[in-house]
N, C-alpha and C positions, 0 to 999 in steps of 0.2 A: 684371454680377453674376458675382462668380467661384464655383468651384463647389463650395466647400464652401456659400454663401449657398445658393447654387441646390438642394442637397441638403436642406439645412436645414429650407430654404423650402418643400419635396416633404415631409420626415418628420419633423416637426418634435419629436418624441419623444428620439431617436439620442443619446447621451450622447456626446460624443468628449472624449477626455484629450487635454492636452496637453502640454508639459515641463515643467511647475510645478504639481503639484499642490496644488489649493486644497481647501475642507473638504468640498465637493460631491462631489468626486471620492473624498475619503477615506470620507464618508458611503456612497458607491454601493459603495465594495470590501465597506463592514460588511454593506449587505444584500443583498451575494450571497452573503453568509458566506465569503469567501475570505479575509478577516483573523482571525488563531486570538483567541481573548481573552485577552487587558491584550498585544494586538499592537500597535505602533506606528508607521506609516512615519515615519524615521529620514534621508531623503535619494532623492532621484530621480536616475539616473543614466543617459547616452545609451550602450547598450551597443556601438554602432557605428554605421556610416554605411548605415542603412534605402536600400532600391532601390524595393519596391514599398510597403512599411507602414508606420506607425507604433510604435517600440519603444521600450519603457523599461525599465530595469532598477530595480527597485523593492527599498530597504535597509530594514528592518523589526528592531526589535530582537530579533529570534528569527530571521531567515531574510533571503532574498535571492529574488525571482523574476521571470519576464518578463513583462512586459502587452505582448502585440501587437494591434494593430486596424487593421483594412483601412477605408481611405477611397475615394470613388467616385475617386481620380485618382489617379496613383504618386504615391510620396513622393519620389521624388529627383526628379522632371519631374511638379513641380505642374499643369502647365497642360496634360498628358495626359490624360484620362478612362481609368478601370478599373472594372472590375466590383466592384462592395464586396463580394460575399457570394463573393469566392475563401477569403475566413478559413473558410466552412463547407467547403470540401474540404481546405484543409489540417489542418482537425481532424479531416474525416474519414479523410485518410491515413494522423495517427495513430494513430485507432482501429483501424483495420483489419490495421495491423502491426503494434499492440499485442501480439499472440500469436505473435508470430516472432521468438524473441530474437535468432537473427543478425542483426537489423537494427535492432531496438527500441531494445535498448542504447548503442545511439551517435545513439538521438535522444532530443530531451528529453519529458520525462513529462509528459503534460496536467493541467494541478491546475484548470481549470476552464475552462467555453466560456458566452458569452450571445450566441446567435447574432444576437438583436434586435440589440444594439449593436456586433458582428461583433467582440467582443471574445475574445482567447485567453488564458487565464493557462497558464503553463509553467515547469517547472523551471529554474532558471536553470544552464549547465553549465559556470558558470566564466569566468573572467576568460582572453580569448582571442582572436585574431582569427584572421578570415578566410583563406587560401592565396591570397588574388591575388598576396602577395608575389610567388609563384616564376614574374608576368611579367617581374621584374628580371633583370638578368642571374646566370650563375651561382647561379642558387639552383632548387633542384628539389625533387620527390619523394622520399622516402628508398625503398628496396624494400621492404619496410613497409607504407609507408602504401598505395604501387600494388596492391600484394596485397589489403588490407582495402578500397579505392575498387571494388577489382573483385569481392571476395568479396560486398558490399554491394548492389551493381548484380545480382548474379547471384540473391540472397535474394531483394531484391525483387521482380525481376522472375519469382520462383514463387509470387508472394503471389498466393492464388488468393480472386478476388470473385464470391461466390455472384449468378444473375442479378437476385436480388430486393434486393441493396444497388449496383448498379452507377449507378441514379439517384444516390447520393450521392457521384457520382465526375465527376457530368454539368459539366465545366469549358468549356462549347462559347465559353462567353460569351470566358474568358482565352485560350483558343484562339484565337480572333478576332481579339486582339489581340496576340498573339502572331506567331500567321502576319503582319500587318500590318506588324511591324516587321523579321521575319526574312525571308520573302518577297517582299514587295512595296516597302517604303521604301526600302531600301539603292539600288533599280534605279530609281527616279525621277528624272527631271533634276529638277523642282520641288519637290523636299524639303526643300529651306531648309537645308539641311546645309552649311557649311560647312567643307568635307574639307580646304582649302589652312589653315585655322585651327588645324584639330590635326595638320597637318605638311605641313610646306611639297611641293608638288608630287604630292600625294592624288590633288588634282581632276582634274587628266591623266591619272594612274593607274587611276584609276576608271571614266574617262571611254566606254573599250570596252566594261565590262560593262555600261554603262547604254543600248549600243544595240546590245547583240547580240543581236537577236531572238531567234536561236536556244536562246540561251542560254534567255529568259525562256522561251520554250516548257516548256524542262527544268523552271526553278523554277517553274513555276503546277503542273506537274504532281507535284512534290515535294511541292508546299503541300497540295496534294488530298487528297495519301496523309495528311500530316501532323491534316488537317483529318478525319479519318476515324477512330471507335472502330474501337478493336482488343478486344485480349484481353489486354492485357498490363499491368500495372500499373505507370507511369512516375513518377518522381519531377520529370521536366518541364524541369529545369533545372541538370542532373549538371555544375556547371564548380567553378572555386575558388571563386568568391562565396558558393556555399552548401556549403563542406567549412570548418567550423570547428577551430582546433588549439586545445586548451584540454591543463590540466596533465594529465589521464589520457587526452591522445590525440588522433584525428581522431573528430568529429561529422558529424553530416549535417542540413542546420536549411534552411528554405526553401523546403516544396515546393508553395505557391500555385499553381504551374503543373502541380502535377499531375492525371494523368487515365489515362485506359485507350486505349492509343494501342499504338503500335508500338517491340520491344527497341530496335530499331534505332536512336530520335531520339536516345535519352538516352547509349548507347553512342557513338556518332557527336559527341554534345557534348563527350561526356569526351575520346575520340581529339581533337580538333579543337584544344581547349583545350591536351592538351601539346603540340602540335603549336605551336602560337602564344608556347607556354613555353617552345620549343627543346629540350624534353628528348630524348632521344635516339631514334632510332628501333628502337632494344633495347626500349626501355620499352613504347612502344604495341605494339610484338610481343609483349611480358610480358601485355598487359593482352588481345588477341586470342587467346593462349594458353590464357590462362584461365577468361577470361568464357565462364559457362554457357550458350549460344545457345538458348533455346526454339523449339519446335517451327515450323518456316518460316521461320526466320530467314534473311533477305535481304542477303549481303553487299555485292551492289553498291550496294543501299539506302542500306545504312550507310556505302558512301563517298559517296554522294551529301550524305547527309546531315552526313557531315563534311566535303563542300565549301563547303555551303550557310550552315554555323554559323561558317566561318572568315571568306568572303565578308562577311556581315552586323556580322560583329563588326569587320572590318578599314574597309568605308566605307557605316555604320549608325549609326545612334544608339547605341547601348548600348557606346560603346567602352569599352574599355577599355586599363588602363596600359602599354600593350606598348613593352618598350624597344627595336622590332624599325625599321631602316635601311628609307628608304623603297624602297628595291631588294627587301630581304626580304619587303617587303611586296605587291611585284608579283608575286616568284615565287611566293610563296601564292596571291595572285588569279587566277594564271595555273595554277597547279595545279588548286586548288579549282574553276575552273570547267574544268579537264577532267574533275573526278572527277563534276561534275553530269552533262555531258554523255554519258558515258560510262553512266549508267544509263538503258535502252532499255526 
């Protein structure tokens, strides 16, 4: 039984769309009321390539908007198990920043939430992709956008949650599996990963951090910290996959992984990330310069944690496009794990 049956089979209630809308589906938009009247869906549209959820871009003769819904598994690795009810903290992310326009504004507007069927309607913000481009070569950050990535990181991270709404922040479940994939999979011999598959000569490369003891010492204790509420409101997942370019600009869309954690993760992604995008080391100084450090902020932390996110990304699952020589790739691994090491 695979697991959407399995889910099914458990709630058998749960409505799930899927890329072809039938009348069932156009029926259930009319009784949530989120189709205006004599509104018509007009055409269904993949607005890009989903990681963790399901997303449609929905054409309407009056408008345009997004249906997201979270399923028990990722969407890009069916055959992963996820927490379904991450859709209820990223709606409650957006409510919470709703009231902080340095940061509101560059995310999209909730037009409506059914938590039963963990479904999210949202403004749709344009026809746009993603920034993983600037893994390619020669293509970067404009100073700009670096400014507004770090002004963004710096709002949030003053979004202050009264104690009595922090339950609605409680993501321990995507924690779990989070830490899972950034902690613990990357260092397993029996991962099933096949490193030499996405470039040749990985497996060797990788082959010392998977028995440096020492090393794991460092990372279980990273994962600790990671696995640990803080006080700080994180967006979970600060890389290019969730910074959108659309015609009026850079967005911020994705924060399923968010929680109340520590400045440091989400700083620490973004460093780690241009790092991996080659941009120059002027830039990550620009972005250290700037960013507003909250009270105890732990720099060694943060390099820790930007060795940790380099590590995972370079022989982990979640790779991604890097157009980096498998040499480049060593001296990263061989950095990054002295920057873990290094925090005592």
């Amino acid at each position: 039984m695979n697991l959407k049956d399995k889910f099914e089979k458990e709630q058998p209630g749960v409505v799930f769309f899927e890329q072809q809308l039938d009348a069932k589906a156009v029926e259930f938009l009319r009784n949530k009321n989120w189709l205006h009247d004599e509104e018509e869906i007009q055409s269904v549209e993949k607005p890009g390539e989903g990681n963790m959820n399901f997303v449609l871009r929905l054409v309407s003769n009056q408008r345009r908007f997004i249906l997201k819904q979270s399923r028990p598994w990722v969407q890009k690795f069916p055959q992963v198990e996820a927490p379904i009810a991450r859709i209820h903290v990223e709606y409650n992310f957006y409510r919470f920043i709703a009231p902080h326009q340095g940061i509101s504004q560059y995310t999209p507007e909730v037009l409506g939430f059914d938590p039963e069927n963990f479904i999210l309607l949202m403004e749709d913000l344009g026809e746009g992709a993603d920034y993983t481009y600037l893994y390619q070569q020669d293509r970067y950050l404009s100073e700009g956008e670096v400014k507004l990535l770090v002004d963004l990181l710096s709002t949030l991270h003053r979004v202050e949650i009264p104690s009595k709404n922090r339950q609605y922040l409680d993501n321990q479940s995507m924690k779990r599996l989070n830490h899972e994939h950034v902690f613990v999979y990357p260092f397993a011999h029996d991962n099933g990963l096949d490193l030499d598959g996405i470039q040749e000569g990985l497996h060797a490369v990788a082959a010392p951090y998977k028995e440096d003891t020492t090393l794991h010492k460092h990372i279980a204790r990273l994962g600790d910290i990671y696995l640990q509420e803080h006080n700080t409101l994180l967006h979970g997942d600060y890389y290019p996959g969730s910074w959108l370019r659309v015609d009026d600009g850079l967005k911020l869309i994705d924060p399923e992984f968010s929680h109340l954690g520590r400045a440091e993760f989400d700083l620490g992604v973004m460093l780690a990330h241009l790092k991996m995008s080659q941009h120059a080391d002027a830039v990550s100084n620009q972005v250290l310069a700037s960013y507003r450090r909250p009270d105890g902020f732990d720099e060694g932390l943060l390099n820790a944690f930007v060795g940790i996110e380099i590590m995972r990304r370079v022989i982990g699952l979640a790779q991604l496009p890097l157009t980096l020589s498998l040499e480049q790739k060593e001296l990263l691994l061989s950095e990054s794990a002295d920057l873990i090491k290094q925090y005592a």
